[in-house]
N, C-alpha and C positions, 0 to 999 in steps of 0.2 A: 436216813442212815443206811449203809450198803456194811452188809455182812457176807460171807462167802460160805458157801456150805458145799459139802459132796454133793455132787451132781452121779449121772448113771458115770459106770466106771468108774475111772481114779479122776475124772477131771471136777473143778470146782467152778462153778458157776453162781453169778453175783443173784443175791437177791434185791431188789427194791424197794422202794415205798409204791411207784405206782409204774406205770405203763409208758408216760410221756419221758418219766426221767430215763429207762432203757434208752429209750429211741434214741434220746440224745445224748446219751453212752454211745450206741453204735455208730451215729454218725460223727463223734468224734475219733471215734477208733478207724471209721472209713479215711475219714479226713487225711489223720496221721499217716494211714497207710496210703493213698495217693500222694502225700507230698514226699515218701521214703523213695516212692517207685518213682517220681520224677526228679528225684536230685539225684539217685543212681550216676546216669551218666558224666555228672561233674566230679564223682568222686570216686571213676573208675580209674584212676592212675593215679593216685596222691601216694608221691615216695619221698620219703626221708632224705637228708642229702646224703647220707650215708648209704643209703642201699642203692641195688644197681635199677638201671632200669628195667621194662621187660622188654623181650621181643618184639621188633615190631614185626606183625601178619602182613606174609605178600601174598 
């Protein structure tokens, strides 16, 4: 069971049952965030047909 409590400062930080299920908390959170950071590029231009395009950089 993961319950959430104050951690120092205002931030809240998960607690556990044990040490292996973190781990693999974080390496799904790693996960997540490398698949964010490599689809970036495909979905740096997605416009609506409504709106304009942008600039193209010379």
């Amino acid at each position: 069971m993961w319950r959430c409590r104050p951690g120092p400062g205002t931030r809240l930080r998960a607690v556990g049952r044990d040490a292996h299920t973190a781990d693999l908390w974080t390496w799904l959170i790693i996960a997540a965030h490398i698949q964010l950071r490599l689809a970036r590029p495909l979905a740096e231009d997605l416009r609506r047909p409504w709106e304009r395009p942008t600039d193209p950089v010379s």
